[in-house]
C-alpha positions in Angstrom: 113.2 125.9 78.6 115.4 123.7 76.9 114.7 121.0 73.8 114.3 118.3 75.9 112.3 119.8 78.8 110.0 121.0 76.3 110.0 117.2 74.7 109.5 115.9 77.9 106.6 118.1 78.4 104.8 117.7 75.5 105.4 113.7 76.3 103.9 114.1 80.0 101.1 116.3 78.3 99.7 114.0 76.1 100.4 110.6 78.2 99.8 111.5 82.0 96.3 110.6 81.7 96.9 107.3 80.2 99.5 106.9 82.6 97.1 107.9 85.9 94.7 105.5 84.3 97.1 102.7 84.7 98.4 103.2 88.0 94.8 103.5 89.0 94.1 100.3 88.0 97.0 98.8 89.5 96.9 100.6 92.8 93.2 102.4 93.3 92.4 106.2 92.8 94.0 107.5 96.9 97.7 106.1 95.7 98.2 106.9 92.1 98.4 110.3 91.9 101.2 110.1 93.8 102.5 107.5 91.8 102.4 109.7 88.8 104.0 112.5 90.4 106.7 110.4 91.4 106.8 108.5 87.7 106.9 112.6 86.4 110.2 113.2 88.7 112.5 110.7 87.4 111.4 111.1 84.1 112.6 114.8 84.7 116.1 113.3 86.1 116.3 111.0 83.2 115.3 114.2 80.9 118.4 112.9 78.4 117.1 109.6 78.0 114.2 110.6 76.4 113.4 108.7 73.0 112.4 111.4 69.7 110.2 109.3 68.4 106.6 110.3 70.5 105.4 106.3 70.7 108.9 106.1 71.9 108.9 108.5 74.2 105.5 106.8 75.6 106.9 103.7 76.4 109.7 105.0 78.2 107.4 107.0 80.4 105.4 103.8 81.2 108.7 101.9 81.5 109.6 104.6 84.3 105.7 104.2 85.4 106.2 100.3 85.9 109.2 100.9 88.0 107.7 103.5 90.1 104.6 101.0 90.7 107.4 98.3 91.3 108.6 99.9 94.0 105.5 101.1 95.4 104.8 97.1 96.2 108.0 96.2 97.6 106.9 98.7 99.8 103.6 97.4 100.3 104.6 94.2 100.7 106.9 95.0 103.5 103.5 96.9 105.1 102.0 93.8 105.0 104.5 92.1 106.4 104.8 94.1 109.2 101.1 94.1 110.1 101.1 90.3 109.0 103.6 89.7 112.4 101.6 92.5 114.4 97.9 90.5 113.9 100.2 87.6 114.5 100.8 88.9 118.2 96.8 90.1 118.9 94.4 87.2 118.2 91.6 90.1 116.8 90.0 88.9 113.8 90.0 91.4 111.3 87.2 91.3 108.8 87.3 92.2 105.3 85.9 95.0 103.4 82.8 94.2 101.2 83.0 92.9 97.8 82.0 95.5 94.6 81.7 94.8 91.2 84.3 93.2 89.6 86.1 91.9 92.5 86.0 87.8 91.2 88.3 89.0 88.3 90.8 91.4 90.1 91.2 88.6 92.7 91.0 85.6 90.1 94.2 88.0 88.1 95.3 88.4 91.5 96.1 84.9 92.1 97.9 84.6 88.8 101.9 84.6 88.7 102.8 88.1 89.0 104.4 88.0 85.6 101.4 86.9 83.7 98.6 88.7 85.6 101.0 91.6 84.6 100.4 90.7 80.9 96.7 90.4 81.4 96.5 94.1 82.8 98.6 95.5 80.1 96.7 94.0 77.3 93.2 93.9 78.8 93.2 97.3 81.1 95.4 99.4 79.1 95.2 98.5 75.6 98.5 97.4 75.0 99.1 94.7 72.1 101.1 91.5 73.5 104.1 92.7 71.6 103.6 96.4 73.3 103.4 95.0 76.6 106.2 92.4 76.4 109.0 95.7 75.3 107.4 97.2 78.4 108.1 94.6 80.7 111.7 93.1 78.8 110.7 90.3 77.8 110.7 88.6 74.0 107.1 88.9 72.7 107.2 85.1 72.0 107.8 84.5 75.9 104.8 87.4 76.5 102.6 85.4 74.4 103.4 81.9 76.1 102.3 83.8 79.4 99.2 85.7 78.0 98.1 81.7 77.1 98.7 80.2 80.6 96.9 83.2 81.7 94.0 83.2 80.2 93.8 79.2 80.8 94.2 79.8 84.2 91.6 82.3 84.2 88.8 80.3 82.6 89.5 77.7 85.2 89.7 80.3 88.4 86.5 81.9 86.3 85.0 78.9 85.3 84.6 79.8 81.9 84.4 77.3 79.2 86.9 78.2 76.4 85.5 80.0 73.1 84.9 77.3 70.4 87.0 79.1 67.4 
């Protein structure tokens, strides 16, 4: 096995589950293994690219991550749109699956700008500091911050929750 095969395993090794964990989150437990198998083949195209430092070599795998879920919801999207014109032509009302726990905050992140719910999920669902999360997406840690803010305002007012006192 070559030196960077054997980086790049070591790196899957000790960040696939963190990795499943976020595309769970972001896409449910059926799609996300896939996800990360997918996320696991380019990284092994892009073998040379691989950072030496290991926090290096983390964020480059969920750099690769992000674009694999990117792409996953162009897809999904166009799914949508396709069934979107299809209900369009049958006047069948389809109803909607039943609410479970935490549903008010996916949707109420849901509804944010993509950019900024983004943010939220980085920071809130995968532990990522505002700094970590704005070098994952490409975008200046000052403009990261400015979204995290509208965010949360947005929130408390989708939420209605009065903002903390301190």
């Amino acid at each position: 096995m070559s030196r960077d095969a054997a980086r790049l395993t070591r790196a899957l090794e000790r960040n696939a589950g963190d990795m499943l964990a976020y595309l769970e989150r972001r896409v449910g437990v059926d799609d996300a293994p896939d996800l990360l198998g997918e996320t696991m083949v380019v990284a092994w195209r892009r073998v040379d690219d691989l950072p030496d430092d290991a926090e290096r070599a983390r964020m480059w795998l969920f750099g690769i991550a992000r674009g694999t879920l990117l792409n996953h919801a162009r897809g999904t999207r166009r799914r949508w749109a396709l069934a979107d014109r299809i209900r369009l032509r049958s006047p069948e009302d389809l109803s909607a699956p039943a609410a479970d726990a935490g549903a008010e905050v996916r949707d109420a992140i849901a509804r944010l700008a993509p950019d900024e719910a983004e943010i939220v999920r980085l920071v809130h669902w995968d532990g990522f500091s505002i700094a970590d999360a704005a070098e994952l997406i490409g975008i200046p840690a000052s403009t990261a911050r400015g979204r995290y803010q509208r965010a949360k305002s947005d929130l408390r007012v989708a939420l209605s929750v009065e903002a903390p006192l301190a």
